[in-house]
Biopython code that builds the backbone (N, CA, C, O; Angstrom):
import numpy as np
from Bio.PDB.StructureBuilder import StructureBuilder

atoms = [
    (1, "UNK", "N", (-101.814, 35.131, 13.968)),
    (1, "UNK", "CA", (-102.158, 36.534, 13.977)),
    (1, "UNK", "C", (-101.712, 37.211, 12.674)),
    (1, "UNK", "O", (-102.447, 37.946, 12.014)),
    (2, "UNK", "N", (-100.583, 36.935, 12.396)),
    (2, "UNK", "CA", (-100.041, 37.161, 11.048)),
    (2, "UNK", "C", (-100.815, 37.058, 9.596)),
    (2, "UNK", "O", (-100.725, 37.845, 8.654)),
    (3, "UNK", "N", (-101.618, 35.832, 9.693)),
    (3, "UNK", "CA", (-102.165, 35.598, 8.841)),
    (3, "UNK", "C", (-103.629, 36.368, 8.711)),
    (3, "UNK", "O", (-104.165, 36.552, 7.619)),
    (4, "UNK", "N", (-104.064, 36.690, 9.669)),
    (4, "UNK", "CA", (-105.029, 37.337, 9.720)),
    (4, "UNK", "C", (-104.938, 38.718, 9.312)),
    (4, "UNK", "O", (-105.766, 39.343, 8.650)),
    (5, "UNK", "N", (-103.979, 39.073, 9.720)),
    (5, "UNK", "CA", (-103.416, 40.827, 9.140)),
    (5, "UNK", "C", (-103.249, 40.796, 7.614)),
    (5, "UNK", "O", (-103.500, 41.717, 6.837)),
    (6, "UNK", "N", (-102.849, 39.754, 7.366)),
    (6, "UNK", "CA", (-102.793, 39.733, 5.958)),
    (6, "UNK", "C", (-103.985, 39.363, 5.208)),
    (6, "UNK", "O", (-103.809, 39.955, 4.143)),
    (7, "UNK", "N", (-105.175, 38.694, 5.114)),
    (7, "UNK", "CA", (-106.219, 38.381, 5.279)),
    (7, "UNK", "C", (-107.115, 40.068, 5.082)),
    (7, "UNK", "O", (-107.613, 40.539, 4.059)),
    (8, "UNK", "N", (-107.064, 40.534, 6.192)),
    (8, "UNK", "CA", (-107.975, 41.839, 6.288)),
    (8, "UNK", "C", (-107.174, 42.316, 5.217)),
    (8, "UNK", "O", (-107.855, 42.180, 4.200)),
    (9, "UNK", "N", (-106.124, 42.783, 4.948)),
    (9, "UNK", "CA", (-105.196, 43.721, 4.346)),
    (9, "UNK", "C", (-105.613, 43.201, 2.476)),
    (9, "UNK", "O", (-105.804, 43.892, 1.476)),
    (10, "UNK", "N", (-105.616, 41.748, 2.687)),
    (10, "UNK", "CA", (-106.032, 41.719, 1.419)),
    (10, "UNK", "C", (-107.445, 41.905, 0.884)),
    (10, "UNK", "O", (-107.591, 42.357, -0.251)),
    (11, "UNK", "N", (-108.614, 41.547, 1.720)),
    (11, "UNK", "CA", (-110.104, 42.224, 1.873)),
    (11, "UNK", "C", (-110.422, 43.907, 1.482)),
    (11, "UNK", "O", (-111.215, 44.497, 0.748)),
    (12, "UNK", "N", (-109.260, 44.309, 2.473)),
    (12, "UNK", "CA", (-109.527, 45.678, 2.521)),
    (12, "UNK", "C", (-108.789, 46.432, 1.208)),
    (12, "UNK", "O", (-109.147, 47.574, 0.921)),
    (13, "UNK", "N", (-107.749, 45.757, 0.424)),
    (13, "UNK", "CA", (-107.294, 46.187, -1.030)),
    (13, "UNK", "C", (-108.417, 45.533, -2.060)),
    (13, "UNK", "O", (-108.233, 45.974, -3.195)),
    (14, "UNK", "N", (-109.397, 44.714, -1.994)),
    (14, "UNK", "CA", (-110.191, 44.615, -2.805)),
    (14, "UNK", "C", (-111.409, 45.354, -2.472)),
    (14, "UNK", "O", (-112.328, 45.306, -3.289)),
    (15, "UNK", "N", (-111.542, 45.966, -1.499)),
    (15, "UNK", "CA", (-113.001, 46.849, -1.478)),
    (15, "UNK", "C", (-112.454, 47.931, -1.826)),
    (15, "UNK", "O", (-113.237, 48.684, -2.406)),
    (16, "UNK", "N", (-110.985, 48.477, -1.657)),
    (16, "UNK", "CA", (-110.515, 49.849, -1.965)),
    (16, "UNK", "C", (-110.757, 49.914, -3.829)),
    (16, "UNK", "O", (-110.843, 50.935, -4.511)),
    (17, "UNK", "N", (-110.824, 48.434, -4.313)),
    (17, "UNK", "CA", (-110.663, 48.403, -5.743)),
    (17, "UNK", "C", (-112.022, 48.718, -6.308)),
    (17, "UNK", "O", (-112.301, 49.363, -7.318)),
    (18, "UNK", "N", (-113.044, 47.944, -5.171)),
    (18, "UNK", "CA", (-114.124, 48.316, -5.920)),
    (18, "UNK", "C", (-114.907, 49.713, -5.819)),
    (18, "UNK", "O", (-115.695, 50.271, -6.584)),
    (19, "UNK", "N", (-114.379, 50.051, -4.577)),
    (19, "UNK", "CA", (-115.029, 51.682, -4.964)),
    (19, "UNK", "C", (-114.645, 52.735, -5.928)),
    (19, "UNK", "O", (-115.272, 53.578, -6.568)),
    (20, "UNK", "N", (-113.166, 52.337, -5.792)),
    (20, "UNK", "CA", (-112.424, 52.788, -7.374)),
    (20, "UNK", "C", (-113.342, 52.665, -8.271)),
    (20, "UNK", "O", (-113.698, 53.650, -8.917)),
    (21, "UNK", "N", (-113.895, 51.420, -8.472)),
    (21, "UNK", "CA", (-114.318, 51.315, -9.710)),
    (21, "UNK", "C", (-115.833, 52.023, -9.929)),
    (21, "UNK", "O", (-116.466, 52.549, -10.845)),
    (22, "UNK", "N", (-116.020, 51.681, -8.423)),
    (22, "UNK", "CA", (-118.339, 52.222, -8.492)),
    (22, "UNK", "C", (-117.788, 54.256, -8.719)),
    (22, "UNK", "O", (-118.432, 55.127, -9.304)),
    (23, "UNK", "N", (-116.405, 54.394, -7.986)),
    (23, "UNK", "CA", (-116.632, 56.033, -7.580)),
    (23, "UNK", "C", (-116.628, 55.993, -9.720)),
    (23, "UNK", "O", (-117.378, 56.686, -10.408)),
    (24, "UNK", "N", (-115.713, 55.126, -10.199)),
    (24, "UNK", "CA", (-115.577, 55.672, -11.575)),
    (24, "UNK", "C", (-117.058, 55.211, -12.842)),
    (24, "UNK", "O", (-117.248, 55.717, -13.948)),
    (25, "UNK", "N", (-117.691, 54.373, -12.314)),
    (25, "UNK", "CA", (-118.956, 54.566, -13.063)),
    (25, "UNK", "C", (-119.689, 55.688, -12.512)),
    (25, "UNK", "O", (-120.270, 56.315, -13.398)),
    (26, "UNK", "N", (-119.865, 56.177, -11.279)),
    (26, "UNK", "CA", (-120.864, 56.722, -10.630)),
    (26, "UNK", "C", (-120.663, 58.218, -11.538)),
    (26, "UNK", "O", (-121.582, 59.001, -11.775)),
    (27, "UNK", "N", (-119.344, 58.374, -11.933)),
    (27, "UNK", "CA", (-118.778, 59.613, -12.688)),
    (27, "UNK", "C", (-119.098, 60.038, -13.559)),
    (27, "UNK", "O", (-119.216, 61.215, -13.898)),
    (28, "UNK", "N", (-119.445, 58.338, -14.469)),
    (28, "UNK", "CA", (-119.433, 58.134, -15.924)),
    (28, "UNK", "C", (-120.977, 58.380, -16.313)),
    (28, "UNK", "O", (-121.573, 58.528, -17.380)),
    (29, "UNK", "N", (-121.300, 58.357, -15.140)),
    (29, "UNK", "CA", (-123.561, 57.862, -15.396)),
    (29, "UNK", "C", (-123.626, 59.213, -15.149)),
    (29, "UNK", "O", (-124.471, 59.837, -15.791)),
    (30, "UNK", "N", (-122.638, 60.067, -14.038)),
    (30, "UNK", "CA", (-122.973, 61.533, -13.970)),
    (30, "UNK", "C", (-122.852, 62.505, -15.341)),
    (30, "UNK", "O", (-123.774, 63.302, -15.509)),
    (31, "UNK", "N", (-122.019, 62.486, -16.096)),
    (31, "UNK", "CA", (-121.310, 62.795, -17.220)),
    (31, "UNK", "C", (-122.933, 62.576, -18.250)),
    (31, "UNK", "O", (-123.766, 63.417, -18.587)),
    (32, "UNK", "N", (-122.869, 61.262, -18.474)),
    (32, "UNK", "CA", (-124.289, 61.171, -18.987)),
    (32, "UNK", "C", (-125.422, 61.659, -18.584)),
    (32, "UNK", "O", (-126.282, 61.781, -19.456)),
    (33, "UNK", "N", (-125.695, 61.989, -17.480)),
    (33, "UNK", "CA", (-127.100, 62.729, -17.298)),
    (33, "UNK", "C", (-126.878, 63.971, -17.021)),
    (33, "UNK", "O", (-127.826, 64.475, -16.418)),
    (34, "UNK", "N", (-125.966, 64.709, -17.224)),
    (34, "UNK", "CA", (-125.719, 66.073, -17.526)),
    (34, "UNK", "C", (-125.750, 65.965, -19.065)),
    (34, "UNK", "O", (-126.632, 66.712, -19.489)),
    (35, "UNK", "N", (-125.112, 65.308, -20.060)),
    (35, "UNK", "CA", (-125.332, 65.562, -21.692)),
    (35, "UNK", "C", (-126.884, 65.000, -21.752)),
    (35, "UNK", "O", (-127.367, 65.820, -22.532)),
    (36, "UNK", "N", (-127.965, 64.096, -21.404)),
    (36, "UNK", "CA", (-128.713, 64.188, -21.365)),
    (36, "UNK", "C", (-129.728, 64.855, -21.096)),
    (36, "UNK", "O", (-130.851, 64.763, -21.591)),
    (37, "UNK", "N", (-128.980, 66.217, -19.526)),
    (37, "UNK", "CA", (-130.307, 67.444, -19.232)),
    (37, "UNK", "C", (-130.423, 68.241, -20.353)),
    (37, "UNK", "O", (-131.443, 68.704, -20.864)),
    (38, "UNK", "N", (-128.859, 68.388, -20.797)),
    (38, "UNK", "CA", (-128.317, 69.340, -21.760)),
    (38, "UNK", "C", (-129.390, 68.935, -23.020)),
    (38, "UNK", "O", (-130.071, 69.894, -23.382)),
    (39, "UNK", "N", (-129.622, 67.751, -23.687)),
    (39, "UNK", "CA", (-130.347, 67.430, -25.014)),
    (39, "UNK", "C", (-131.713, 67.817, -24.470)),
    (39, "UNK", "O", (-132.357, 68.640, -25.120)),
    (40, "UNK", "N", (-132.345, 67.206, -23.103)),
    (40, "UNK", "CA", (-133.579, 67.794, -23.279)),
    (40, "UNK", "C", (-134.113, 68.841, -23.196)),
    (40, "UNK", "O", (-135.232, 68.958, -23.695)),
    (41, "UNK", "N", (-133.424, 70.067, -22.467)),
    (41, "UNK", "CA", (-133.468, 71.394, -22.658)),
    (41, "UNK", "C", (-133.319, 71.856, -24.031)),
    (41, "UNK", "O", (-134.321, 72.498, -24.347)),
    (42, "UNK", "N", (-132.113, 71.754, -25.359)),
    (42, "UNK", "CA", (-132.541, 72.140, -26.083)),
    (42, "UNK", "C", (-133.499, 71.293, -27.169)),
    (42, "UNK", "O", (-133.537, 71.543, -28.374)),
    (43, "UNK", "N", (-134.215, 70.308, -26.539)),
    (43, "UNK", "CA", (-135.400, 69.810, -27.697)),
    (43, "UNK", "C", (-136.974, 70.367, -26.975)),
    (43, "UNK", "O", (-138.101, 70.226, -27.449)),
    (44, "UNK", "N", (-136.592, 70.981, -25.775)),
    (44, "UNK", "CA", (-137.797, 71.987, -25.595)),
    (44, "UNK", "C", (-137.795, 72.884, -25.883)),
    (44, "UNK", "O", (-138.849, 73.343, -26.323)),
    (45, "UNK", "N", (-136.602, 73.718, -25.822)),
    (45, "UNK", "CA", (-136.250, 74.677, -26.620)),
    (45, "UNK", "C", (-136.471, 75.001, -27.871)),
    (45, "UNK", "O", (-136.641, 76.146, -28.291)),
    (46, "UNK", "N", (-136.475, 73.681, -28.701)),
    (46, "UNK", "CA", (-136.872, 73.967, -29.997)),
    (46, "UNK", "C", (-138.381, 73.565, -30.159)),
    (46, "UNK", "O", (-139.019, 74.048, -31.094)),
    (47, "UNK", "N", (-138.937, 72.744, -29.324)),
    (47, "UNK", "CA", (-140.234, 72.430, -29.506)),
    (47, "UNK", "C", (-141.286, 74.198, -28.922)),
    (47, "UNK", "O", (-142.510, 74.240, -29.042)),
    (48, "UNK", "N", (-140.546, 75.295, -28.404)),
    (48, "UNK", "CA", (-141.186, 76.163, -28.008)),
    (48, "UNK", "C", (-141.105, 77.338, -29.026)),
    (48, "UNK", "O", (-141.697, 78.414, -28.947)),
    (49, "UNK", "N", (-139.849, 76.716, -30.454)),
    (49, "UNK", "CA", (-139.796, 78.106, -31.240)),
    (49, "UNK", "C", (-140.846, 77.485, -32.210)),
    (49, "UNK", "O", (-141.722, 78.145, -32.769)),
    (50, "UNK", "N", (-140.664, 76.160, -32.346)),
    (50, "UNK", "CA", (-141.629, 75.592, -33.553)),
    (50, "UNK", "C", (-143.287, 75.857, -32.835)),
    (50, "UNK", "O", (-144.266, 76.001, -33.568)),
    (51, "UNK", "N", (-143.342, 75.875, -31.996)),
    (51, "UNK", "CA", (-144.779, 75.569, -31.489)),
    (51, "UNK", "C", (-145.128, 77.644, -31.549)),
    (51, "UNK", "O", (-144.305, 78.499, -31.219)),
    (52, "UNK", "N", (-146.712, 77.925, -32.121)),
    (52, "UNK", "CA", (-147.179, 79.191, -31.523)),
    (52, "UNK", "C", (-147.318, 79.672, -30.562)),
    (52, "UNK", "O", (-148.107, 79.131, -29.787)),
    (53, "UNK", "N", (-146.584, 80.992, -30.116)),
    (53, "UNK", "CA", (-146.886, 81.008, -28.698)),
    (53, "UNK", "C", (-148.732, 81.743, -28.446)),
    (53, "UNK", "O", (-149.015, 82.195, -27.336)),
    (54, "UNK", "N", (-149.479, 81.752, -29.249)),
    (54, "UNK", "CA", (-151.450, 81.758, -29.563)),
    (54, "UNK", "C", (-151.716, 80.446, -30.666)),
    (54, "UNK", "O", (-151.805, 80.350, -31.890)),
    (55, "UNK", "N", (-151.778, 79.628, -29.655)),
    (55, "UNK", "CA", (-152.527, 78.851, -30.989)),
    (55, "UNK", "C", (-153.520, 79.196, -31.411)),
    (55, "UNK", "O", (-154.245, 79.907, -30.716)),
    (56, "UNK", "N", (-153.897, 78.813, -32.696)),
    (56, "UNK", "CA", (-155.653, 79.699, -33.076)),
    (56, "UNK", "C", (-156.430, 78.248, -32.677)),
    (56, "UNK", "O", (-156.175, 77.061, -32.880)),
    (57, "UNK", "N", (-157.488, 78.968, -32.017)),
    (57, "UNK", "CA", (-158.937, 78.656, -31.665)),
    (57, "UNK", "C", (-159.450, 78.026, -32.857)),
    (57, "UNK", "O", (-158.963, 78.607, -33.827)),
    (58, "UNK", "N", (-160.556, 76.685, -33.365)),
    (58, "UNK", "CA", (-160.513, 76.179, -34.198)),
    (58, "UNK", "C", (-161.561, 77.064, -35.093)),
    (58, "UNK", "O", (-161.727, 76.999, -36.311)),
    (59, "UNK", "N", (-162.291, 77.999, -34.045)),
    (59, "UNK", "CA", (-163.312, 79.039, -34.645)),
    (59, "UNK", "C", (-162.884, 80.139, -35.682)),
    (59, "UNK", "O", (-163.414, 80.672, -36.657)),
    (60, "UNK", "N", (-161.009, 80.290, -34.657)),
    (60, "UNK", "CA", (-160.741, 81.328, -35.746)),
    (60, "UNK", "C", (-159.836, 80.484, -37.241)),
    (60, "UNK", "O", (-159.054, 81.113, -37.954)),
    (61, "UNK", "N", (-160.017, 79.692, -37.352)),
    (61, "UNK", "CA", (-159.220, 79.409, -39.024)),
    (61, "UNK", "C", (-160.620, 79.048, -39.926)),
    (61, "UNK", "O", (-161.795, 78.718, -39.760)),
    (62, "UNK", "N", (-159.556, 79.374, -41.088)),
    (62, "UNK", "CA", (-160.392, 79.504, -42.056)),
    (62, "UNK", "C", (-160.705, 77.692, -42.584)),
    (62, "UNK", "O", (-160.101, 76.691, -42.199)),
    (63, "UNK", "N", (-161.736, 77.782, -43.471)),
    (63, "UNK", "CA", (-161.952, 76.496, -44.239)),
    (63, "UNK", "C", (-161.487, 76.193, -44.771)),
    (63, "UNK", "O", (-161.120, 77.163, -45.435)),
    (64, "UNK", "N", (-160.912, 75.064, -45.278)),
    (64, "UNK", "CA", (-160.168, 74.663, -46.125)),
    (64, "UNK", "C", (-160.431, 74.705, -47.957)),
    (64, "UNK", "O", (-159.552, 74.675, -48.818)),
    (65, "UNK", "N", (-162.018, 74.787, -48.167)),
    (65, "UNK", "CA", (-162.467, 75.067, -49.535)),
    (65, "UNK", "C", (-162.367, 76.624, -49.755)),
    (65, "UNK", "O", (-162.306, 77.068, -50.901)),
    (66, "UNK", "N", (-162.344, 77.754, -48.255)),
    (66, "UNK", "CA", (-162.137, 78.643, -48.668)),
    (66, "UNK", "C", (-161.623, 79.745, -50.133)),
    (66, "UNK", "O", (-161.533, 80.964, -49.987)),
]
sb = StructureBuilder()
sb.init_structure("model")
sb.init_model(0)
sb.init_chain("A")
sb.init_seg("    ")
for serial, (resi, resn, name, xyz) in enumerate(atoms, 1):
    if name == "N":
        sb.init_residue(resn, " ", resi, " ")
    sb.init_atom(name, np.array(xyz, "f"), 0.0, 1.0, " ", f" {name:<3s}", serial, name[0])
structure = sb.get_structure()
């Protein structure tokens, strides 16, 4: 019986280890896809100051030999 208590006890200190470890990637991937929302917000951000908010119609520009 003894041995068995010890058995679980040692099972149950290696799953305690590995959630340690998944809770500490799960942290690390979170961390990253927050600095990742963060970059793609401001590269739309900048793709909306560079971009016209009227693009011209191809009727309205001028010619180029103009």
């Amino acid at each position: 019986m003894d041995d068995r208590i010890v058995t679980l006890e040692t099972k149950m200190m290696a799953a305690e280890d590995l959630l340690d470890e998944l809770n500490r990637t799960v942290w690390r991937q979170q961390q990253e896809l927050d600095l990742l929302r963060e970059q793609v917000r401001q590269l739309a951000q900048q793709v909306k100051t560079i971009q016209p908010a009227n693009p011209l119609r191809p009727e309205d520009e001028i010619p180029p030999h103009w």
